[in-house]
BAKOL-508736 format. One record per residue: residue in three letters; x, y, z of N, C-alpha, C in turn; residue number from 1; chain. Coordinates in steps of 0.1 Angstrom, whole numbers, plus 5000, padded with zeros to 4 digits. Layout:
+-----+------+------+------+------+------+------+------+------+------+-----+-------+
: res :  n.u :  n.v :  n.w : ca.u : ca.v : ca.w :  c.u :  c.v :  c.w :   n : chain :
+-----+------+------+------+------+------+------+------+------+------+-----+-------+
: Ala :    X :    Y :    Z :    X :    Y :    Z :    X :    Y :    Z : NUM :     A :
...
+-----+------+------+------+------+------+------+------+------+------+-----+-------+
This chain:
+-----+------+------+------+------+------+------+------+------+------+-----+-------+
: res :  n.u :  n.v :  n.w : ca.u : ca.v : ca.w :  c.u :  c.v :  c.w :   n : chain :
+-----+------+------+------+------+------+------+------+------+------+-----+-------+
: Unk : 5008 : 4988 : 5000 : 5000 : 5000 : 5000 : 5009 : 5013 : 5000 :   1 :     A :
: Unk : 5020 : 5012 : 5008 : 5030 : 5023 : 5008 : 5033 : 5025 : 4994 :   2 :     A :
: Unk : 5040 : 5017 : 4988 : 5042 : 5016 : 4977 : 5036 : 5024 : 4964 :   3 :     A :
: Unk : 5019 : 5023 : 4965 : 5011 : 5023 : 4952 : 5008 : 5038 : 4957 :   4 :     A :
: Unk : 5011 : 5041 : 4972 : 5007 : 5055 : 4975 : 5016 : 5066 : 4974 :   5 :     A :
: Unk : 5031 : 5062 : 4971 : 5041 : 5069 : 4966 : 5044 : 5069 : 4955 :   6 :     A :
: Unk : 5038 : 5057 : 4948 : 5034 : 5059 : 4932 : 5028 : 5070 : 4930 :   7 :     A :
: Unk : 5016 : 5069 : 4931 : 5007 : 5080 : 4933 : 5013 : 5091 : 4929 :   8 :     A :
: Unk : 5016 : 5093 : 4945 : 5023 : 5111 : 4943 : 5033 : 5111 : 4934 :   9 :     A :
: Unk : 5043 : 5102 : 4931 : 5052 : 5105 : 4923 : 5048 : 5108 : 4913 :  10 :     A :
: Unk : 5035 : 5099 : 4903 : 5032 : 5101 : 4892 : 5021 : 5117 : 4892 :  11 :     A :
: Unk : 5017 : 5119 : 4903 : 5007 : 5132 : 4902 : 5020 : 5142 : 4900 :  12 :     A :
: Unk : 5028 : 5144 : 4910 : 5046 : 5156 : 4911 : 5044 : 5156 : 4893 :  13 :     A :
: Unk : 5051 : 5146 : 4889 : 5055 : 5140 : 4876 : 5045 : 5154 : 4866 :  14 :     A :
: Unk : 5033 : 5148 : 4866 : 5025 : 5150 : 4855 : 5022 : 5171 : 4859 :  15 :     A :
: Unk : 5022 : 5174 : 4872 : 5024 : 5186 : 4878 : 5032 : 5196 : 4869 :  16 :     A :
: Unk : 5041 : 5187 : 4875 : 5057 : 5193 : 4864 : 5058 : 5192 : 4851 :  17 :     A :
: Unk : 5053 : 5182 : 4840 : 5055 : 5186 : 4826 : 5043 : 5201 : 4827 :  18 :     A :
: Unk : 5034 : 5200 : 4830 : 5023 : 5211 : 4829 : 5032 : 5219 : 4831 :  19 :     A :
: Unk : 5039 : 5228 : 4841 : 5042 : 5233 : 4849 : 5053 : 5241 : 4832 :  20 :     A :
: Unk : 5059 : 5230 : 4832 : 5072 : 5234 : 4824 : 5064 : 5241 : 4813 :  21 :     A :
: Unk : 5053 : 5229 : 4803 : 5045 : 5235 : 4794 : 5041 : 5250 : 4791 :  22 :     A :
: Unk : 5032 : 5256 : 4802 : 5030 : 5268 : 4804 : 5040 : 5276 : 4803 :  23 :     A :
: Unk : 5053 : 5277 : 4811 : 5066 : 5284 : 4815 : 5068 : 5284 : 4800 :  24 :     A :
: Unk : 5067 : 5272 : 4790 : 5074 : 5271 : 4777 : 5068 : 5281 : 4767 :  25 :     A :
: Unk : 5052 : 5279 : 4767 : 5043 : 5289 : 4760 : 5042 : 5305 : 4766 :  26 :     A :
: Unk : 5046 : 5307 : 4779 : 5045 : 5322 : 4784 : 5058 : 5325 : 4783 :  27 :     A :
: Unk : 5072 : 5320 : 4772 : 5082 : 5324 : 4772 : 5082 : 5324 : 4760 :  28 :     A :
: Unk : 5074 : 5313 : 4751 : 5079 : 5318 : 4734 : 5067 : 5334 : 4729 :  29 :     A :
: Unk : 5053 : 5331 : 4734 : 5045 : 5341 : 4729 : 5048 : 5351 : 4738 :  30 :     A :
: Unk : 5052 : 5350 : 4751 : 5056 : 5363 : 4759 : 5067 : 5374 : 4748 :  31 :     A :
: Unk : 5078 : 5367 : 4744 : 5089 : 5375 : 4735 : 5081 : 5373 : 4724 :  32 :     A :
: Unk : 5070 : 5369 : 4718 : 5074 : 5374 : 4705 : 5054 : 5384 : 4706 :  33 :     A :
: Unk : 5052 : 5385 : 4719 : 5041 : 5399 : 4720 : 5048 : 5411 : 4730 :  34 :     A :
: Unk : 5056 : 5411 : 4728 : 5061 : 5425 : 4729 : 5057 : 5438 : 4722 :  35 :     A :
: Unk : 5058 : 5435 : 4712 : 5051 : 5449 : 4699 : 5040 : 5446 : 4704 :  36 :     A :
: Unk : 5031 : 5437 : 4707 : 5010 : 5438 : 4709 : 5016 : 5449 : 4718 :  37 :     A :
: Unk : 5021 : 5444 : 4731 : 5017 : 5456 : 4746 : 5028 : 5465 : 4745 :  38 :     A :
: Unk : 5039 : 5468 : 4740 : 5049 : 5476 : 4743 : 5056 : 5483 : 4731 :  39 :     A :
: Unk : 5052 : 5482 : 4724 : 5060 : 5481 : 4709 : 5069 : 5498 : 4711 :  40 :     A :
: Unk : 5066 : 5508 : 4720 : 5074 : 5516 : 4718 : 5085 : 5513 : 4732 :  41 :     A :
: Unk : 5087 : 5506 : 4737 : 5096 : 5497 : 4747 : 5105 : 5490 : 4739 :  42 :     A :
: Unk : 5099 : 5484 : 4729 : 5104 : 5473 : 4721 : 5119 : 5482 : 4710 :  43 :     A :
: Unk : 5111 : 5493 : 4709 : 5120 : 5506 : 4699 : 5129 : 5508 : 4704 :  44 :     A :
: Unk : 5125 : 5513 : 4717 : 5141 : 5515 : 4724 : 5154 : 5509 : 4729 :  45 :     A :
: Unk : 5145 : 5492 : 4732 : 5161 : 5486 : 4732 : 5165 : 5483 : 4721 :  46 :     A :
: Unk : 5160 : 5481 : 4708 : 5163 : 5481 : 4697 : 5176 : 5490 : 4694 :  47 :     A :
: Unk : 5170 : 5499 : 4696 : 5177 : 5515 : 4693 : 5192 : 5513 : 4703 :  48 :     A :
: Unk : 5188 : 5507 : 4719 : 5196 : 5507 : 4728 : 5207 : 5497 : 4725 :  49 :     A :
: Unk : 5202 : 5485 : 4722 : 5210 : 5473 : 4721 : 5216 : 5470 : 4707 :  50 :     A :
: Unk : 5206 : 5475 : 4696 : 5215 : 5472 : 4686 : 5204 : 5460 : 4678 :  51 :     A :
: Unk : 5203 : 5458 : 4666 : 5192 : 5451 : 4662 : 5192 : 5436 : 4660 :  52 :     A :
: Unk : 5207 : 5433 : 4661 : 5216 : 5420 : 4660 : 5215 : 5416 : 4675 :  53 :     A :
: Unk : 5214 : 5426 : 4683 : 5213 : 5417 : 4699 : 5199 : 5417 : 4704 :  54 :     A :
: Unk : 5192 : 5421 : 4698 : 5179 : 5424 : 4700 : 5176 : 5410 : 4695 :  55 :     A :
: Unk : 5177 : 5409 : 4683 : 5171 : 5397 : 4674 : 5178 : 5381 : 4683 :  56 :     A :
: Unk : 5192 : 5386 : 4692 : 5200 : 5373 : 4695 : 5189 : 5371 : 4705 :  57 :     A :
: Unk : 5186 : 5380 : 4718 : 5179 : 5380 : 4724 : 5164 : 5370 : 4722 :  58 :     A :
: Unk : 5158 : 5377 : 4715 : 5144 : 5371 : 4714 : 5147 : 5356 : 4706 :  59 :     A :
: Unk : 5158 : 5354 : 4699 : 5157 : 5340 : 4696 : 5165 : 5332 : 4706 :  60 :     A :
: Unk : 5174 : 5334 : 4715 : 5174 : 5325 : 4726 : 5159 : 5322 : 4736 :  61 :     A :
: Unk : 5155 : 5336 : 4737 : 5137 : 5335 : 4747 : 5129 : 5321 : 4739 :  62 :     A :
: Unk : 5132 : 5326 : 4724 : 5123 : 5317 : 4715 : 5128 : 5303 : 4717 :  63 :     A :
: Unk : 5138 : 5297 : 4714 : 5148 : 5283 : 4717 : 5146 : 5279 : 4731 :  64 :     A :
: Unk : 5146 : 5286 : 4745 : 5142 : 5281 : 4755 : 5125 : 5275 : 4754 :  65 :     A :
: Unk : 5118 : 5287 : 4752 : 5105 : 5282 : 4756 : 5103 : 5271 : 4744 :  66 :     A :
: Unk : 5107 : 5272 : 4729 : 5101 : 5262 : 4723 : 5107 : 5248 : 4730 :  67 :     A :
: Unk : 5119 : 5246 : 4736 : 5119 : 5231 : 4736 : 5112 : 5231 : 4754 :  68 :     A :
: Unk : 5112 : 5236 : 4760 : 5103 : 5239 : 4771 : 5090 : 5232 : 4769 :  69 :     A :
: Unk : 5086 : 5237 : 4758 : 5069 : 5235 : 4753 : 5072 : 5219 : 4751 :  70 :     A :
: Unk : 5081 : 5217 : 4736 : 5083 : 5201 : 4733 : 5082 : 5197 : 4744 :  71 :     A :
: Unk : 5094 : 5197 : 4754 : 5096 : 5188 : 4765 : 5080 : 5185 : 4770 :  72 :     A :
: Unk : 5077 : 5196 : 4779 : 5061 : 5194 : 4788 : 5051 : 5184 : 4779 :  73 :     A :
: Unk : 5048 : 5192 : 4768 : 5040 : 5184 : 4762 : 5042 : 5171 : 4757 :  74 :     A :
: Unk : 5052 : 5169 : 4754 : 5054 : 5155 : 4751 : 5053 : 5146 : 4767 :  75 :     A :
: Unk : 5056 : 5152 : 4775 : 5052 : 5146 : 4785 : 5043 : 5142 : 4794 :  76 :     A :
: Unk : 5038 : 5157 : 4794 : 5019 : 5153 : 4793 : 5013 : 5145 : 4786 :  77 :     A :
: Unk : 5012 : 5145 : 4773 : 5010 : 5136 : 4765 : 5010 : 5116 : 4772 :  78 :     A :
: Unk : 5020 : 5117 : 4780 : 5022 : 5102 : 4785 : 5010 : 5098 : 4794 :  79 :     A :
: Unk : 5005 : 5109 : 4800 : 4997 : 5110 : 4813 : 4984 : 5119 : 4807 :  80 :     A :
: Unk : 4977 : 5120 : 4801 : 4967 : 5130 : 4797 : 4957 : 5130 : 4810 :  81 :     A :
: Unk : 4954 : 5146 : 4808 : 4943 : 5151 : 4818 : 4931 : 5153 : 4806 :  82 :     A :
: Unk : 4924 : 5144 : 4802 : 4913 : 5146 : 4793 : 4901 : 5155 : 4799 :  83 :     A :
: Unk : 4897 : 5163 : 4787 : 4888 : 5175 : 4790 : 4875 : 5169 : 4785 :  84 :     A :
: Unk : 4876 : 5168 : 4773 : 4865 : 5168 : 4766 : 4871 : 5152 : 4756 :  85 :     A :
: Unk : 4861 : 5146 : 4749 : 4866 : 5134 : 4737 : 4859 : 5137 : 4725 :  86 :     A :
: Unk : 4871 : 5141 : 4714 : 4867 : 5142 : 4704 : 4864 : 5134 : 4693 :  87 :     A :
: Unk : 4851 : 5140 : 4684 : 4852 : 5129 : 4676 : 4861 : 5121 : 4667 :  88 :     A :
: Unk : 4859 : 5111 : 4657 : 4869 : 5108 : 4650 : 4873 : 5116 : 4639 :  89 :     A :
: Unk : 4860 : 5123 : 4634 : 4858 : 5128 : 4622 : 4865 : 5143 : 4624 :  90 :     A :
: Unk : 4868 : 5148 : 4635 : 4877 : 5163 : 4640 : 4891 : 5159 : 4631 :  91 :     A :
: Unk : 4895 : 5148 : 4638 : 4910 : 5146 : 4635 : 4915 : 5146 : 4617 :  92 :     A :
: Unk : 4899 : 5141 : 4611 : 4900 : 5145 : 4592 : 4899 : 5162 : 4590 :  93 :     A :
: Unk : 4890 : 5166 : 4596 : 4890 : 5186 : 4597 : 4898 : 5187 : 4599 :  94 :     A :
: Unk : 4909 : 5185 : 4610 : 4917 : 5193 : 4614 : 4929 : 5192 : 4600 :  95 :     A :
: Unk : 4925 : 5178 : 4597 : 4943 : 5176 : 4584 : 4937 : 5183 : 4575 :  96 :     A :
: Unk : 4925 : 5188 : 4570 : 4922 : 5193 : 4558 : 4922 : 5208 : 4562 :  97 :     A :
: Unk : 4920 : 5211 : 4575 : 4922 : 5225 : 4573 : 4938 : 5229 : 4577 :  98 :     A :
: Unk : 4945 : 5222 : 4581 : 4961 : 5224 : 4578 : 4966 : 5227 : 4566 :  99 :     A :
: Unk : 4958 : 5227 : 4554 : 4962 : 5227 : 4546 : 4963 : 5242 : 4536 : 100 :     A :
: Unk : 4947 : 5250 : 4542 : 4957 : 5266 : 4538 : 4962 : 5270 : 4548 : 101 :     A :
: Unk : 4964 : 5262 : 4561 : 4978 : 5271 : 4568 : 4990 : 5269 : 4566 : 102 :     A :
: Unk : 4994 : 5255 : 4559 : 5004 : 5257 : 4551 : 5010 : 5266 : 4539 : 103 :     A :
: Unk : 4998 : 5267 : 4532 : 4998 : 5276 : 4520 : 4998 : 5292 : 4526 : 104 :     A :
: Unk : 4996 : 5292 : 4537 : 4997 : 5307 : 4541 : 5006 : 5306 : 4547 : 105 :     A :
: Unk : 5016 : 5297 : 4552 : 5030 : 5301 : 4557 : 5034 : 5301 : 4546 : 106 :     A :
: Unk : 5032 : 5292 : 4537 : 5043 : 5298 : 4526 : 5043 : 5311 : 4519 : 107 :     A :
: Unk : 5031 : 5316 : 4518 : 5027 : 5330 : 4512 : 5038 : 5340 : 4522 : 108 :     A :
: Unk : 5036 : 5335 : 4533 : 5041 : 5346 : 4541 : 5059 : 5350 : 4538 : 109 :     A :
: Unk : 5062 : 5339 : 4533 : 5077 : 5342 : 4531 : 5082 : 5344 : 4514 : 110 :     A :
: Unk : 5069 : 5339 : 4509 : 5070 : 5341 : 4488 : 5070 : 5354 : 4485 : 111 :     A :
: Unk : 5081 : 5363 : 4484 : 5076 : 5374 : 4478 : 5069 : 5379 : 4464 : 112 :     A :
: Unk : 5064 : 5386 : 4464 : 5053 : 5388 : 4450 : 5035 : 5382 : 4447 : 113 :     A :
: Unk : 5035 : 5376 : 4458 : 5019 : 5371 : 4458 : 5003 : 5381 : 4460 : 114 :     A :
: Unk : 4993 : 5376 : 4454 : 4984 : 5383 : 4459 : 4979 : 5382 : 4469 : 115 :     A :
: Unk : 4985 : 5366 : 4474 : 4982 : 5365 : 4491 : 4985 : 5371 : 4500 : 116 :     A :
: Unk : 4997 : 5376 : 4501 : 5005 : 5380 : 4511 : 5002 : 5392 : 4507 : 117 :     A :
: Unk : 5001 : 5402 : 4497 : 4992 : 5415 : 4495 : 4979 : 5414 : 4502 : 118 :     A :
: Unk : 4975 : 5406 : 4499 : 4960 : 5411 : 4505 : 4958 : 5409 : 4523 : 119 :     A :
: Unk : 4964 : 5403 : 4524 : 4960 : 5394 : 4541 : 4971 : 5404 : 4551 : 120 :     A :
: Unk : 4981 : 5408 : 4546 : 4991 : 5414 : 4549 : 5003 : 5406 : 4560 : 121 :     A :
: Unk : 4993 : 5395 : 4566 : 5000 : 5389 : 4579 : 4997 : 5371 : 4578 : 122 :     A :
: Unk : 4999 : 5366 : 4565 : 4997 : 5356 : 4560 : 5002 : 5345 : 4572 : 123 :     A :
: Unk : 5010 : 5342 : 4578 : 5017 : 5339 : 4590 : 5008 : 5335 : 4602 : 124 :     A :
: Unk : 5002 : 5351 : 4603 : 4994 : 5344 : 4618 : 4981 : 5340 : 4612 : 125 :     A :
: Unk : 4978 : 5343 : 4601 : 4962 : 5334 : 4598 : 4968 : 5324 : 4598 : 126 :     A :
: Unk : 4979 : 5319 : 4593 : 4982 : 5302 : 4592 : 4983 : 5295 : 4606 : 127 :     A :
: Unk : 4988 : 5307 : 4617 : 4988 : 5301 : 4630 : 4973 : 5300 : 4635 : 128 :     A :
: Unk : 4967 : 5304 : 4634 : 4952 : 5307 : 4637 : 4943 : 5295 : 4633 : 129 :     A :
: Unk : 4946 : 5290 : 4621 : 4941 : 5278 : 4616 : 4944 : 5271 : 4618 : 130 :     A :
: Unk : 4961 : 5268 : 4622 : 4971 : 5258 : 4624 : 4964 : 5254 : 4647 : 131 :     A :
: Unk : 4960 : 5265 : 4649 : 4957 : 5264 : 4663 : 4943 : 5253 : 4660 : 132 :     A :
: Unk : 4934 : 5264 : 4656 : 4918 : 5255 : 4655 : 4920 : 5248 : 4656 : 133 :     A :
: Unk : 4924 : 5240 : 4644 : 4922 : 5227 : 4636 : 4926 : 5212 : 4649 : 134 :     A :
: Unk : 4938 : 5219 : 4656 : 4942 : 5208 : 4666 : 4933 : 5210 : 4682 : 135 :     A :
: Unk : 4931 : 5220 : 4678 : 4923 : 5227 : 4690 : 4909 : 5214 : 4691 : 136 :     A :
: Unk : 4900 : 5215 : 4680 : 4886 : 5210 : 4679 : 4891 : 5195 : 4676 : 137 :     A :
: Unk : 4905 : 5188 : 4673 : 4904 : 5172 : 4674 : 4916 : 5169 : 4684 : 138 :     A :
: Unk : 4918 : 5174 : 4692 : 4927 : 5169 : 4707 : 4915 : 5176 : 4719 : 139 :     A :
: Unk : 4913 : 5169 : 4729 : 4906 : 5173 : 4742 : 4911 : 5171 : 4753 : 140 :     A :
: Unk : 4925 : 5175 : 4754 : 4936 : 5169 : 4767 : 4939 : 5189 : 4772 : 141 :     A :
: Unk : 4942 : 5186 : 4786 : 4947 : 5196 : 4796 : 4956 : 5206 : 4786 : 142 :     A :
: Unk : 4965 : 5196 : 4782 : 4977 : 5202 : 4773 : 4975 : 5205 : 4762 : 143 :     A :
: Unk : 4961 : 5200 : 4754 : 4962 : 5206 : 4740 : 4957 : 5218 : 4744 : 144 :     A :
: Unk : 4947 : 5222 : 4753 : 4941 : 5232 : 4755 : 4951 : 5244 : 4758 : 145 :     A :
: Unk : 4958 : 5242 : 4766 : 4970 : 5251 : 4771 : 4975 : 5254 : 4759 : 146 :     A :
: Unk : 4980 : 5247 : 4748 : 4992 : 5247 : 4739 : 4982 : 5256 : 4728 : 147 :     A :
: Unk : 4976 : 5250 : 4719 : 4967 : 5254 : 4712 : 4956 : 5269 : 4716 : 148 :     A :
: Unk : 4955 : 5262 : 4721 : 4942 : 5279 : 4732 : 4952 : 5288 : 4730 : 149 :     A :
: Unk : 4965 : 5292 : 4737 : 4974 : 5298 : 4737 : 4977 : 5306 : 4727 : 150 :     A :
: Unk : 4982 : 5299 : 4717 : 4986 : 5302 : 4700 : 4975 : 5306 : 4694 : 151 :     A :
: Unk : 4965 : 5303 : 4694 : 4954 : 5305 : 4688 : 4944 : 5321 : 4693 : 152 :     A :
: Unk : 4949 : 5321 : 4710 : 4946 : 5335 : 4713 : 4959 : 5345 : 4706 : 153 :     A :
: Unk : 4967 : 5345 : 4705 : 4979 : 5350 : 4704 : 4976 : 5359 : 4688 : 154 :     A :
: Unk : 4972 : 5345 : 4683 : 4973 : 5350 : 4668 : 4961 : 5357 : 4664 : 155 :     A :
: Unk : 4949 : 5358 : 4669 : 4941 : 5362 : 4673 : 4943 : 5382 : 4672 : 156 :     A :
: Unk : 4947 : 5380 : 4683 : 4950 : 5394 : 4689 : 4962 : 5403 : 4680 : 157 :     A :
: Unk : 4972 : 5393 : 4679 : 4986 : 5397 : 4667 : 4975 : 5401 : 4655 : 158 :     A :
: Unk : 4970 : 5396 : 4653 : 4970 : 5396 : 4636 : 4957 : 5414 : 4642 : 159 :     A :
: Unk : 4950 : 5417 : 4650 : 4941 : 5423 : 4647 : 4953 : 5434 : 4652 : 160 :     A :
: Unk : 4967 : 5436 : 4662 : 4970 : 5448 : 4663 : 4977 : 5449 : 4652 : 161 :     A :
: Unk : 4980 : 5443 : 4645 : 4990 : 5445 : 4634 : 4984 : 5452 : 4622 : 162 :     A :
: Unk : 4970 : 5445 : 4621 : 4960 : 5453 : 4610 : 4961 : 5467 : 4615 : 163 :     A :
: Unk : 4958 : 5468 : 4626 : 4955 : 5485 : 4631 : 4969 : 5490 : 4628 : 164 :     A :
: Unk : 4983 : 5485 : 4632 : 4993 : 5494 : 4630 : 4997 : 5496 : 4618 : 165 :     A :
: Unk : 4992 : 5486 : 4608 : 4993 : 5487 : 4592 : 4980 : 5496 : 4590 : 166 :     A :
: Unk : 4970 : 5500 : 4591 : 4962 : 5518 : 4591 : 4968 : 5532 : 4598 : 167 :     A :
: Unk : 4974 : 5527 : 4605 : 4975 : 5537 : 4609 : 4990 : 5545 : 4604 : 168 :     A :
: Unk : 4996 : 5534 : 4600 : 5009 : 5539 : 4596 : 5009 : 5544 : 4579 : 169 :     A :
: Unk : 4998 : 5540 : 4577 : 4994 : 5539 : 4563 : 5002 : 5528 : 4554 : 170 :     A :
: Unk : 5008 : 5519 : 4557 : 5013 : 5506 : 4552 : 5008 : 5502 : 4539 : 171 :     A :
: Unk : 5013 : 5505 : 4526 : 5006 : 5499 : 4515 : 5012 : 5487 : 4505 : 172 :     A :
: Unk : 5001 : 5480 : 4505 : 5007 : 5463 : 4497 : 5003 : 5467 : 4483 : 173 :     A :
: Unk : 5011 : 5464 : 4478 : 5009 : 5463 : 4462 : 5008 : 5449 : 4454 : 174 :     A :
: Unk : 4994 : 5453 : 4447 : 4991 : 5434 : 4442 : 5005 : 5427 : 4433 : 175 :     A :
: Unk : 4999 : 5412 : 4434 : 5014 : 5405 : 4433 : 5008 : 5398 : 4418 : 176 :     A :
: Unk : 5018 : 5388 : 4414 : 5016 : 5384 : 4406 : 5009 : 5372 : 4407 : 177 :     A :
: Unk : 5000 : 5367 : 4393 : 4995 : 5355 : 4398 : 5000 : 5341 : 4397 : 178 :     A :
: Unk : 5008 : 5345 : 4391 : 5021 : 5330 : 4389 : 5023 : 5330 : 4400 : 179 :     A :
: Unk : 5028 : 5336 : 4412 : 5035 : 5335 : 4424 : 5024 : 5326 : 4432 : 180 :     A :
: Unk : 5015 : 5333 : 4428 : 4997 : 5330 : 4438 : 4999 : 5310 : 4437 : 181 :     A :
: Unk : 5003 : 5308 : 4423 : 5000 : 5297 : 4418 : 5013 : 5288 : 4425 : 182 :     A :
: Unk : 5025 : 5295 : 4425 : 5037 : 5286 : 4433 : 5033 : 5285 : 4447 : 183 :     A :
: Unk : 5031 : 5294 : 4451 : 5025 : 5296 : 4469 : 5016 : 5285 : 4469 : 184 :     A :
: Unk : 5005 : 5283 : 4463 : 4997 : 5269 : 4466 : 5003 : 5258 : 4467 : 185 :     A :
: Unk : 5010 : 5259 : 4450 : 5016 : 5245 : 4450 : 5027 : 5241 : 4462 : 186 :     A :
: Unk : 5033 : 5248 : 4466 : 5044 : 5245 : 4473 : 5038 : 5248 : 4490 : 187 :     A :
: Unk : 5025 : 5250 : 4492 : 5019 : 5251 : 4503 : 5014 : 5236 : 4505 : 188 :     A :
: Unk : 5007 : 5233 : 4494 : 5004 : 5217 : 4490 : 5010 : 5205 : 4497 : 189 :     A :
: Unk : 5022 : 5206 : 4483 : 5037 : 5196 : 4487 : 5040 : 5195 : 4500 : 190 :     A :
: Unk : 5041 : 5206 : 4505 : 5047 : 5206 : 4520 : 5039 : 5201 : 4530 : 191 :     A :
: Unk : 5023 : 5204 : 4528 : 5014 : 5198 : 4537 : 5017 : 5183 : 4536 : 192 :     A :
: Unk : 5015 : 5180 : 4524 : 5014 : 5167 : 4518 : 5027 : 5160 : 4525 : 193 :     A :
: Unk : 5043 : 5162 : 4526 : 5049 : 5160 : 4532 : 5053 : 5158 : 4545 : 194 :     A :
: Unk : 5047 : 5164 : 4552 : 5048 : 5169 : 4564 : 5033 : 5165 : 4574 : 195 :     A :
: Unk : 5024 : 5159 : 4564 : 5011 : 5150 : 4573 : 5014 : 5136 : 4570 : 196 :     A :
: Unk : 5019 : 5134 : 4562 : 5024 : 5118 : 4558 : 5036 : 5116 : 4561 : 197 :     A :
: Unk : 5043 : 5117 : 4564 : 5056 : 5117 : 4566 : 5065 : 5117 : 4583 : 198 :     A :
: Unk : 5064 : 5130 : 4581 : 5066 : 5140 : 4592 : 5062 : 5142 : 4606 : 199 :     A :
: Unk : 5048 : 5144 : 4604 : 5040 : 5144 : 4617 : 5043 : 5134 : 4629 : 200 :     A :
: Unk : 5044 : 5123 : 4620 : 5042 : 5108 : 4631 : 5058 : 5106 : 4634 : 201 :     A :
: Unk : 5066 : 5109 : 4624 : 5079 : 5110 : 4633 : 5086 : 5116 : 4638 : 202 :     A :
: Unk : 5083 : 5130 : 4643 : 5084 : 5140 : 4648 : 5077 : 5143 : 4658 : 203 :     A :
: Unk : 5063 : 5139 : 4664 : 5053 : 5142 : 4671 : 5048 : 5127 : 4674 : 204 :     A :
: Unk : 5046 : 5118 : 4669 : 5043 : 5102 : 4669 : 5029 : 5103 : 4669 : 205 :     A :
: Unk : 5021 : 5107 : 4666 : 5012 : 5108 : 4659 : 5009 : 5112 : 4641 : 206 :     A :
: Unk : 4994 : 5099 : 4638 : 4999 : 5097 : 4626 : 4981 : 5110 : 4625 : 207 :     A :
: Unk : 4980 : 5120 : 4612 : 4968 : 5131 : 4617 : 4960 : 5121 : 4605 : 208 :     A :
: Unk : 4963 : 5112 : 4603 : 4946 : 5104 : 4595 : 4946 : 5094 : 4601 : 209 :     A :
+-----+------+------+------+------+------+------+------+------+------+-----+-------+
């Protein structure tokens, strides 16, 4: 009885602590990179102060901590799930098919010359924003909610102050070409296509069909 009672606690500590870490890992990657949402003229000055090379060194160590912070917790939670809710089967086909213009909008985000990335202006966080849902509505664990909820608020809010600081600055996109429109898909595609069949399950060990 001693035994299965210090099990217990060891495994509750245990499961405590990936959470624990998870959080610390998500309030350290989206903490640095929402600086501009709440401070952005904070953000100017150490820029100005530190130089834009240590500024950038900076927020990509913040970034490298918390992202393997996140990995770690969640993969660890993952061992021990705190189930919220049980999704259906048919989430987990939504979620892979709507992965699929979030792919094509990361890619947009970095193609230069598209009509996508003209028009949307912030192609990136709609892909995060989809890329959130989609896992959000087919996982129902403690930690998807934390991980996903997170990202999904984030991008949320990014993408709407970013619209306003692109009015107000007067920020203007000029239309792209449609060939480009047409590589951005295709190679939005490929990469989905790679990266759900392939990728996913060896990287994360989950297979998303």
């Amino acid at each position: 009885m001693m035994y299965k009672e210090l099990l217990r606690i060891s495994n509750r500590a245990a499961k405590g602590f990936s959470m624990i870490m998870l959080v610390l890992g998500v309030l350290l990657f989206l903490g640095v990179h929402s600086v501009r949402i709440f401070a952005d003229g904070w953000r100017a000055t150490q820029i100005e102060k530190l130089g834009g090379g240590a500024w950038k060194g900076i927020v990509a160590g913040i970034s490298l901590l918390g992202l393997v912070l996140i990995v770690w917790g969640y993969g660890a939670a993952r061992m021990d799930p705190v189930w919220l809710w049980s999704s259906p089967t048919w989430t987990r086909h939504l979620a892979a098919l709507l992965t699929v213009p979030a792919f094509v909008l990361l890619v947009a985000a970095y193609f230069p010359g598209s009509n996508i990335r003209a028009k949307l202006g912030h192609p990136m966080l709609l892909a995060v924003k989809i890329w959130a849902f989609a896992h959000l509505i087919a996982n129902g664990t403690l930690a998807d909610l934390i991980l996903f909820g997170s990202f999904l608020v984030w991008a949320i809010a990014n993408f709407a102050v970013s619209r306003r600081r692109d009015r107000l600055t007067g920020v203007q996109r000029t239309g792209g070409r449609v060939m480009a429109d047409v590589q951005v898909v295709v190679l939005g595609i490929i990469s989905w296509a790679l990266f759900a069949m392939f990728l996913h399950e060896a990287l994360i060990g989950v297979s998303p069909f």
